[in-house]
C-alpha positions as CSV (number, residue, x, y, z in Angstrom):
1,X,86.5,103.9,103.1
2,X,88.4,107.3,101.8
3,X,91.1,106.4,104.2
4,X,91.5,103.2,103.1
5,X,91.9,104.8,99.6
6,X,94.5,106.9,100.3
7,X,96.2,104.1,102.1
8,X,96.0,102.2,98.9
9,X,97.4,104.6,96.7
10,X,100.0,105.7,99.0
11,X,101.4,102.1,99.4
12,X,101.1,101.7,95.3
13,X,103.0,104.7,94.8
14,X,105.6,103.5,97.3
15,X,105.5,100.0,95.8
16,X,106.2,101.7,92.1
17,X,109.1,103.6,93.2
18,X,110.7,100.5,95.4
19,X,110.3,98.3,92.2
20,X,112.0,101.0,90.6
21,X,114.6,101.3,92.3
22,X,115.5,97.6,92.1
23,X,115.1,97.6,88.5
24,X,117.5,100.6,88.2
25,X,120.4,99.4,90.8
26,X,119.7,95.9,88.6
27,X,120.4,97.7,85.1
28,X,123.0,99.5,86.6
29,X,125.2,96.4,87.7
């Protein structure tokens, strides 16, 4: 179950900065 966890909020933090990104690169155009 802790690994899970981690796994979780390792892919949410990954997701955040991804959406991020998109959102900047779209702003930016």
């Amino acid at each position: 179950a802790n690994k899970h966890r981690v796994a979780v909020v390792i892919a949410h933090e990954i997701s955040h900065q991804w959406f991020g990104n998109l959102v900047t690169m779209g702003v930016g155009k």
